[in-house]
C-alpha positions as CSV (number, residue, x, y, z in Angstrom):
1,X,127.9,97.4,72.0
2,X,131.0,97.7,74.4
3,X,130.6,95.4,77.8
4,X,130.9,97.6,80.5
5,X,133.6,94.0,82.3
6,X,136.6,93.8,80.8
7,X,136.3,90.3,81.8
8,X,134.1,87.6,83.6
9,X,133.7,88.4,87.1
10,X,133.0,84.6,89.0
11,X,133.3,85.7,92.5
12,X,134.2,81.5,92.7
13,X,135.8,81.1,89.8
14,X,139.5,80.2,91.6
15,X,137.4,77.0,93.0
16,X,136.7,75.6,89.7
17,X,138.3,73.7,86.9
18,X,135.6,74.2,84.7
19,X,133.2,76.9,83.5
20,X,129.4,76.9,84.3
21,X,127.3,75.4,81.5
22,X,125.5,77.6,79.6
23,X,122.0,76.0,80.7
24,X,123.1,76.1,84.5
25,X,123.8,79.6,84.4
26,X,120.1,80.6,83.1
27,X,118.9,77.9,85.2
28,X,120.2,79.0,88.3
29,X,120.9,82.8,87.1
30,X,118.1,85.8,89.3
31,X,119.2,88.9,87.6
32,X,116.5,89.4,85.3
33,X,114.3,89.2,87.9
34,X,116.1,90.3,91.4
35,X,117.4,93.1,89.7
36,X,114.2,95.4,91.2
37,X,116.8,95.2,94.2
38,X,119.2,97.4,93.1
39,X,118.4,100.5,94.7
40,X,118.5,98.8,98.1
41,X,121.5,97.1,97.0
42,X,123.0,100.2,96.5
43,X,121.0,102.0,99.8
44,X,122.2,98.7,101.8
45,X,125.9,98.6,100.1
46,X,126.4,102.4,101.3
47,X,125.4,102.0,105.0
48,X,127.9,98.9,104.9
49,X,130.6,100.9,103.8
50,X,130.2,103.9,106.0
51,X,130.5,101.5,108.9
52,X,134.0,99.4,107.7
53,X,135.3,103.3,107.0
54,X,133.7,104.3,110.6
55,X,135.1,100.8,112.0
56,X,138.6,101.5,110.7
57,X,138.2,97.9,108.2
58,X,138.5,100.2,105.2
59,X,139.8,103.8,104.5
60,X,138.2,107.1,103.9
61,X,139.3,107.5,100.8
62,X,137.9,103.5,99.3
63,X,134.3,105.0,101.1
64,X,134.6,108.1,99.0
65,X,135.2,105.9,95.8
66,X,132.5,103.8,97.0
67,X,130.5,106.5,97.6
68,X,131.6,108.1,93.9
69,X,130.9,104.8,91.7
70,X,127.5,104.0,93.8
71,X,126.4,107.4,92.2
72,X,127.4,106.8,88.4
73,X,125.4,103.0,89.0
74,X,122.4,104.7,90.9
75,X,121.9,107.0,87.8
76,X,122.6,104.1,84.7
77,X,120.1,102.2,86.6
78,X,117.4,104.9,87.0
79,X,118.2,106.4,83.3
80,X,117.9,102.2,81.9
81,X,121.4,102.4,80.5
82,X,122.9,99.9,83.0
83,X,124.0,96.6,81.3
84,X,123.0,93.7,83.1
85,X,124.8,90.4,82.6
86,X,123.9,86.9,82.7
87,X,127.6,86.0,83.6
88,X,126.9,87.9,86.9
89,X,124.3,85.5,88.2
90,X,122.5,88.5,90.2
91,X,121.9,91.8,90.9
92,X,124.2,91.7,94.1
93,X,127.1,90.3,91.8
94,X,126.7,92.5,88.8
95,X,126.7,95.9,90.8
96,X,130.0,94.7,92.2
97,X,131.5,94.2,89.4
98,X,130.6,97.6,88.0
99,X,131.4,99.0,91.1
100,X,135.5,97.8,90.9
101,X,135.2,98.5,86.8
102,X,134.4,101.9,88.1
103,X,136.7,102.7,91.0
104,X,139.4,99.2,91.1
105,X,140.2,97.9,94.7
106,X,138.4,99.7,96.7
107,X,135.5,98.5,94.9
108,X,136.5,94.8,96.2
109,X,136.8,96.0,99.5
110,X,132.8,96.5,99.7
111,X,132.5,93.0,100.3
112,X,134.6,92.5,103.0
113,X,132.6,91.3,106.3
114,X,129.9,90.2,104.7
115,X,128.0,87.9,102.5
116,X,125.4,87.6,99.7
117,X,123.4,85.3,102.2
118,X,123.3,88.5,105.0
119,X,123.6,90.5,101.8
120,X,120.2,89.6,99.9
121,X,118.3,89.0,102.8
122,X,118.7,92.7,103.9
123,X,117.6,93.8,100.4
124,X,114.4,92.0,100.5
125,X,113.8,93.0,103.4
126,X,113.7,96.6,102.5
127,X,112.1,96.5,99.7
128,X,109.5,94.6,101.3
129,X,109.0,97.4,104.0
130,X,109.2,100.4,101.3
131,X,106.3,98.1,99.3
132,X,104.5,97.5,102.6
133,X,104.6,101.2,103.3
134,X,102.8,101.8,99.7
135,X,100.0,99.0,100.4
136,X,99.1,101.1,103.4
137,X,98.5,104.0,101.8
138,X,97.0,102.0,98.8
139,X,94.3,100.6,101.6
140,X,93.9,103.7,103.0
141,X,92.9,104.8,99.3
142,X,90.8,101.6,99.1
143,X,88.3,102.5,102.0
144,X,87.9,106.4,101.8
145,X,86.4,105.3,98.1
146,X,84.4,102.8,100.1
147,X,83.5,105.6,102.8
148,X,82.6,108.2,99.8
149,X,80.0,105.7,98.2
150,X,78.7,104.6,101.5
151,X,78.0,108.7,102.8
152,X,75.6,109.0,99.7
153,X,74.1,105.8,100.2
154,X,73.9,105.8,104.0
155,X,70.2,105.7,104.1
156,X,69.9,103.3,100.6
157,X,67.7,100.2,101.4
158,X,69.8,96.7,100.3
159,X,68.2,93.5,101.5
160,X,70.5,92.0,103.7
161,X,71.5,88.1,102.9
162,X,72.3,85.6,104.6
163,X,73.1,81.9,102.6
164,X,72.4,84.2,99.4
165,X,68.3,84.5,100.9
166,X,66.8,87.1,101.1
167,X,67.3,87.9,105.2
168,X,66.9,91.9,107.1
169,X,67.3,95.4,105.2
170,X,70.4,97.2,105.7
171,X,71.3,100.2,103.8
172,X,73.8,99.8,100.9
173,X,76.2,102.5,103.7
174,X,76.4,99.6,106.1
175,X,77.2,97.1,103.8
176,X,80.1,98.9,102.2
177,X,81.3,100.1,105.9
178,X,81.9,95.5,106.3
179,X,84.8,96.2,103.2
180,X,86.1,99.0,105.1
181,X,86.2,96.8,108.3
182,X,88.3,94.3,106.3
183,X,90.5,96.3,104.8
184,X,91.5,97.8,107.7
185,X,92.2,94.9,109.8
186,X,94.2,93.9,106.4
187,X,96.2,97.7,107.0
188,X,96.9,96.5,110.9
189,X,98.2,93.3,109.5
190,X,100.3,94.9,107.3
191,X,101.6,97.1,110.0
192,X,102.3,94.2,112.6
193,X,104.3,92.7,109.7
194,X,106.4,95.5,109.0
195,X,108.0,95.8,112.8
196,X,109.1,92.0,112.0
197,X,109.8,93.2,108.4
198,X,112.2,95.9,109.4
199,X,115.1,93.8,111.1
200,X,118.4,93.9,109.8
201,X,120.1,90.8,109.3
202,X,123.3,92.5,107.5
203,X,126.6,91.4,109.8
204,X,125.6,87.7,109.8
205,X,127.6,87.2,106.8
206,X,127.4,83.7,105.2
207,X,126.2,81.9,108.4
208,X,128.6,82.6,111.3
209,X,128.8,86.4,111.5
210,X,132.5,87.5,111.1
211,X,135.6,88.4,113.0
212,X,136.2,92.1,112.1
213,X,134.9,94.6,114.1
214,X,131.9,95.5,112.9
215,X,129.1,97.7,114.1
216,X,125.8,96.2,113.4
217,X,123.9,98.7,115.4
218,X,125.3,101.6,113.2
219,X,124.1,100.3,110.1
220,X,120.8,99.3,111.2
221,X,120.4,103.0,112.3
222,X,121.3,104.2,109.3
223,X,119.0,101.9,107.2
224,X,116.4,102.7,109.4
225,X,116.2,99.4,111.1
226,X,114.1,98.9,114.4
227,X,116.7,96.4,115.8
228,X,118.8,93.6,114.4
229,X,118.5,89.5,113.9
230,X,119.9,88.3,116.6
231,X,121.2,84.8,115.6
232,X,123.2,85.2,112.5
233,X,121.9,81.6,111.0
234,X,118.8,82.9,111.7
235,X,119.3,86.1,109.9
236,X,120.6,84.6,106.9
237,X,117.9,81.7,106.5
238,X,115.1,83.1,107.8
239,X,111.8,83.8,105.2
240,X,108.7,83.9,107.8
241,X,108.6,87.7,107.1
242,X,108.1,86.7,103.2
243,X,105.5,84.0,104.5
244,X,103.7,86.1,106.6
245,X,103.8,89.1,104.2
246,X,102.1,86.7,101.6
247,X,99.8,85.0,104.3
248,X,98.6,88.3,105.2
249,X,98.5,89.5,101.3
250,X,96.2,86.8,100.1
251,X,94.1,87.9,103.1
252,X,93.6,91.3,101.3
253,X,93.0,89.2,97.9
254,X,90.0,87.4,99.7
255,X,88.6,90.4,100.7
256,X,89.2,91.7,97.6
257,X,87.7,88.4,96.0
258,X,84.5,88.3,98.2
259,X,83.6,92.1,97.3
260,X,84.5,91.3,93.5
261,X,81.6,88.3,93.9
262,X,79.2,90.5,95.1
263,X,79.8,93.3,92.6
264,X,79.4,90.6,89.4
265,X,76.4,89.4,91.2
266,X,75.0,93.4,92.0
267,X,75.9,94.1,87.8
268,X,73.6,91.1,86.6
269,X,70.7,92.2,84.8
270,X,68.8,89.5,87.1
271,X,69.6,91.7,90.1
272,X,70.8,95.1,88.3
273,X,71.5,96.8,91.8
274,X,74.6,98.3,90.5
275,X,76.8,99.3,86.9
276,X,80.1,99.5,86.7
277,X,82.2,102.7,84.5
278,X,83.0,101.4,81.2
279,X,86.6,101.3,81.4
280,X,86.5,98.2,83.7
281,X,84.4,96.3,81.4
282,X,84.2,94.9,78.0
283,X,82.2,93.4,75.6
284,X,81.2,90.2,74.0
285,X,82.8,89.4,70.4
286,X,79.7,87.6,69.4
287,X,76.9,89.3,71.5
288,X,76.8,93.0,71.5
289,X,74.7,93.6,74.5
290,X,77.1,92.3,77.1
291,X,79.0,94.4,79.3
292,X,81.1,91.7,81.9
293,X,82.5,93.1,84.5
294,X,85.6,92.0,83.9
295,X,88.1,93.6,86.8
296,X,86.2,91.9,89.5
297,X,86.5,88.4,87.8
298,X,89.8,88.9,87.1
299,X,90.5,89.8,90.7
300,X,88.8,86.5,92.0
301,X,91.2,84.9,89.8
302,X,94.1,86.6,90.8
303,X,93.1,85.8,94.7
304,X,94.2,82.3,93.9
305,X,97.7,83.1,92.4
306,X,98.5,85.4,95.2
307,X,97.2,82.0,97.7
308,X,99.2,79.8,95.7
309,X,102.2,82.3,96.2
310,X,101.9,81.8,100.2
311,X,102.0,77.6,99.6
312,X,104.8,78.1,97.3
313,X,106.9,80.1,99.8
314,X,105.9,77.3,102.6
315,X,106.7,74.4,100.5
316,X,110.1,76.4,99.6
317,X,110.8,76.4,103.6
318,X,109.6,73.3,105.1
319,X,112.4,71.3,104.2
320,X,115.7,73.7,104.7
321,X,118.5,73.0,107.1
322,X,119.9,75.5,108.6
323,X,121.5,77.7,107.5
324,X,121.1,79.8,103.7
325,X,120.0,77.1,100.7
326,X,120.4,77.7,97.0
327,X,116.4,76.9,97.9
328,X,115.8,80.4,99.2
329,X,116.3,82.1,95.3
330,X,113.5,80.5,94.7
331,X,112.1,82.9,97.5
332,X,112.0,86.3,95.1
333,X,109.1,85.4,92.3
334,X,106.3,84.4,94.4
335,X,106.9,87.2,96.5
336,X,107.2,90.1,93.7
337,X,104.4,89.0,91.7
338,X,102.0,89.3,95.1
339,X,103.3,92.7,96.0
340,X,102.7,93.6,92.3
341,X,99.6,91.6,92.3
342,X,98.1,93.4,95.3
343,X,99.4,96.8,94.7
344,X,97.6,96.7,91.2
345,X,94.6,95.6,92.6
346,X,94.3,98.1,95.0
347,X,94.8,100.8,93.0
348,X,92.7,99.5,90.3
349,X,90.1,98.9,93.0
350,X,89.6,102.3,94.4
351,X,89.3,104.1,91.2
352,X,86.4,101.4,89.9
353,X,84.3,102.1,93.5
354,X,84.6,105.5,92.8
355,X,82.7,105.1,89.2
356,X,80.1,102.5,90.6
357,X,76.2,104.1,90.1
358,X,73.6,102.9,92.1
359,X,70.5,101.6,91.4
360,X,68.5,102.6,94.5
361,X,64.8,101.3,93.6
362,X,66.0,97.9,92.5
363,X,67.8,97.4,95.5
364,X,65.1,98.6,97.4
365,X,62.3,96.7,95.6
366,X,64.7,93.5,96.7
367,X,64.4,94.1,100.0
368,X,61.0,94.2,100.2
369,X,60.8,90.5,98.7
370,X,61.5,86.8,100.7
371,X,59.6,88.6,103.9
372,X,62.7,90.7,105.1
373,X,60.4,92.4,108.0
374,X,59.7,88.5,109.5
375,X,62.3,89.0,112.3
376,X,60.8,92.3,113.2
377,X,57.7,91.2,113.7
378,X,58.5,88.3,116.1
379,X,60.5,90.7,118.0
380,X,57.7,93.0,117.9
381,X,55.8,90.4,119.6
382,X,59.0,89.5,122.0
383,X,58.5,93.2,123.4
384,X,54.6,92.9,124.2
385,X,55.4,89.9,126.4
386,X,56.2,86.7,123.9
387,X,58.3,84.0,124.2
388,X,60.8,84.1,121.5
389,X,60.4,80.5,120.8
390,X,56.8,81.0,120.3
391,X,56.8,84.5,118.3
392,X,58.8,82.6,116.4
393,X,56.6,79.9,115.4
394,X,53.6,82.4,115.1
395,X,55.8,84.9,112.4
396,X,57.0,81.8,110.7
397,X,53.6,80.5,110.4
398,X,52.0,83.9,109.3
399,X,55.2,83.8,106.4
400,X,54.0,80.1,105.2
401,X,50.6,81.7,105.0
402,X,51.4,84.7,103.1
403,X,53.9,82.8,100.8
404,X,50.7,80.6,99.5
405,X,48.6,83.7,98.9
406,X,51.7,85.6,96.9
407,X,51.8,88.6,99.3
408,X,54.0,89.9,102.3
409,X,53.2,90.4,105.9
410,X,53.2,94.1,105.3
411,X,49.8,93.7,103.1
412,X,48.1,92.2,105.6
413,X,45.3,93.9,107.5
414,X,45.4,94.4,111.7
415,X,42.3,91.9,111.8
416,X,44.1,89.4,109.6
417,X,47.5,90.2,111.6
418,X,45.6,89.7,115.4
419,X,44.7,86.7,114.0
420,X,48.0,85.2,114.1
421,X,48.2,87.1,117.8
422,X,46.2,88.7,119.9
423,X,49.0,90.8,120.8
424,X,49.7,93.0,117.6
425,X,48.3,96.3,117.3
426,X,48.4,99.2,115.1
427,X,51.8,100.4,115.7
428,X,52.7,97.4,113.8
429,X,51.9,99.2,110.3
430,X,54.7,101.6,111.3
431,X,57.6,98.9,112.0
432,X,57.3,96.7,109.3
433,X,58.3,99.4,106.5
434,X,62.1,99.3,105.3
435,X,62.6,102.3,106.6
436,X,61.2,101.6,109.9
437,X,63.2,98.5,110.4
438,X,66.5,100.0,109.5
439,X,65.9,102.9,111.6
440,X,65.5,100.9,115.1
441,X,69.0,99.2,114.5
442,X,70.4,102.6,116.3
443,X,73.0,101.0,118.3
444,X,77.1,101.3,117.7
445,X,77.1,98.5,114.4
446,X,73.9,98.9,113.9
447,X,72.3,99.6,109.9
448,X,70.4,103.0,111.1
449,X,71.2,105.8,108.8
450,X,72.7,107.6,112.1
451,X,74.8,105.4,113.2
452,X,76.3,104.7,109.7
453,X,77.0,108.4,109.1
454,X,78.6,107.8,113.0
455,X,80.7,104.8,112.0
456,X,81.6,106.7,108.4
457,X,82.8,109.6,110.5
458,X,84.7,107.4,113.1
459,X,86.5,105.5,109.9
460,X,87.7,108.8,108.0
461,X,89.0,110.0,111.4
462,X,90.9,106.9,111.9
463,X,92.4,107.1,108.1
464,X,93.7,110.5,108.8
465,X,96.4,109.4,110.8
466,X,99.7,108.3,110.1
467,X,100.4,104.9,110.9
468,X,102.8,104.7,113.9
469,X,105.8,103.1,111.9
């Protein structure tokens, strides 16, 4: 096949009496892997030369050209029939050269006022804030498949834990309506990230900005910038939007990991609250009962990639001078592999809630075990006059009681229960159900079925609209 260079294009080459090694070129070379850049190279490349043709630093007719050859590479790109070469080090350096193959000078006039160091830190950045944009929507996805499983199981007993015993009832709504919580503090993280995202540090050229007359402002508008960096050694070596990106990421892969322990644990046969659709599980190649659930523990797994991502990126940092370091290439992997991490997790995520099935009895039959309706009844005695302190004594006394004999509080008679206190009366029979328990949490947070389907509605309200980018 044909090279699409007539020759090596070494934007250094003059400098040097020798070629690059073979084995420092593939050491050093990005291109197989920076070259998901290219359409905001190209996006980023076009804004730049409207505004040296605008500016008066190049002519209408070299933007037209521009304008012409950026097509013609847009479309090899998107078709797969653009040939990318090791030679070129990067995707920044091999669109160039394409780019003067395709139109001659006024392709090398692209260049002019800035850098690769202003130039690939603008790319990131909008890439970063067009993959930010699609997380959003992919945790917006994320919770209405939570608030969908948590509407039919808003009244659902689940015994409530706390240290993995056994502690109140909730319903399985409430529970799921914590994830939603989560997940949406995660979406307001990623939205307070964006507006620090979505600087433009093009202009700022290698490190010093640059003498022609250039109109920063212009370009940022036309990129969709909020404002731009306003210290050009700054703009060129600055990565705390990757870092916090990735902080704020494996964030959303402990959530993520938290909800995945619980579901493994909820699958178990042991506890059997839950099962999983088949297509996020397999089997066993020696025992043909199994069915792991294997997209949660996978997703646990992941959660420590994506954290390792965020102490790679810090690492990479702490050490830079000012201003742009060969260091900062190293920038690119950790943070595409946690965009692609948690973008696949999320969307895997949402479709798997929306297949879970419910075993309602077996969560409810849990619930009723390791004395759930204790707290109740020392509040029940709180309300007829009690001391906390010493309702609580008297409930956990009653518990050690019934624990010896193998039953629960609930099977006790009123003689047995006055026993304990004078205090408690019939109306107790009536609190400690489930049912009665969950129902008297009523207020805002609360586990009553009302005020789930309450925070349910509140949450799909809030989903429905359009964060204020």
């Amino acid at each position: 096949m044909t090279s699409q260079f007539s020759k090596k294009n070494e934007a250094w080459s003059a400098r040097f009496s020798e070629p690059v090694s073979e084995l420092v070129k593939r050491y050093t070379a990005s291109v197989f892997f920076d070259k998901r850049l290219a359409l905001f190279d190209i996006e980023a490349s076009l804004a730049h030369a409207d505004m040296l043709c605008i500016q008066g630093i190049i002519c209408e007719q070299d933007f037209n050209d521009i304008q012409r050859g950026m097509a013609q590479i847009r479309r090899e790109i998107e078709c797969g029939k653009f040939e990318w070469q090791l030679d070129l080090e990067d995707v920044h350096l091999n669109i160039e050269a394409r780019l003067t193959l395709l139109i001659g000078n006024a392709g090398k006039r692209l260049h002019t006022g800035r850098s690769r160091n202003d130039q690939v830190a603008t790319d990131i950045r909008l890439w970063l804030r067009s993959e930010i944009d699609h997380i959003g929507i992919l945790l917006n996805n994320l919770q209405l498949a939570l608030l969908d499983l948590a509407t039919q199981h808003s009244s659902t007993v689940l015994p409530g834990f706390t240290h993995l015993q056994v502690a109140q009832p909730v319903t399985f709504g409430h529970h799921l309506l914590a994830y939603v919580e989560m997940f949406s503090r995660d979406a307001e993280r990623m939205i307070d990230i964006r507006r620090r995202v979505n600087r433009l540090p093009l202009g700022a050229a290698a490190l010093a900005g640059t003498s022609y007359p250039i109109d920063r402002e212009r370009v940022a508008r036309t990129l969709g910038f909020d404002e731009v960096c306003s210290n050009s050694l700054d703009a060129v070596s600055d990565r705390d939007f990757a870092i916090e990106f990735c902080a704020a990421a494996a964030i959303v892969m402990t959530h993520i990991s938290r909800f995945s322990e619980e579901l493994v644990l909820w699958m178990s046969p042991c506890i059997g609250f839950i099962d999983l659709a088949d297509r996020f599980c397999t089997g066993s190649s020696i025992m043909p009962q199994k069915k792991n659930p294997d997209v949660p523990e996978i997703a646990r797994g992941k959660t420590g990639r994506v954290n390792g991502h965020l102490i790679a990126l810090l690492t990479l940092m702490k050490s830079q001078p000012l201003a742009y370091n060969k260091d900062n290439q190293e920038d690119k992997e950790p943070l595409f592999d946690t965009v692609d991490t948690v973008v696949d997790t999320l969307r895997i995520f949402a479709d798997m809630v929306s297949g879970i099935s419910v075993h309602v009895e077996a969560m409810r039959n849990a619930a009723l075990q390791g004395f759930s309706t204790a707290t109740d009844l020392a509040d029940y005695l709180v309300k007829k006059g009690m001391p906390f302190r010493d309702a609580h004594e008297i409930v956990a006394y009653s518990v050690r009681i019934c624990s010896e004999r193998g039953i629960d509080i609930a099977d006790l008679s009123l003689e047995e229960l006055q026993a304990f206190s004078p205090l408690i009366g019939n109306d107790i029979f009536s609190l400690l159900t489930l049912e009665g328990i969950i129902e008297s949490r009523k207020h805002i947070g609360g586990t009553a079925p009302t005020q789930v389907k309450y925070a349910i509605a509140t949450a799909r309200e809030k989903l429905s609209k359009k964060p204020p980018y």
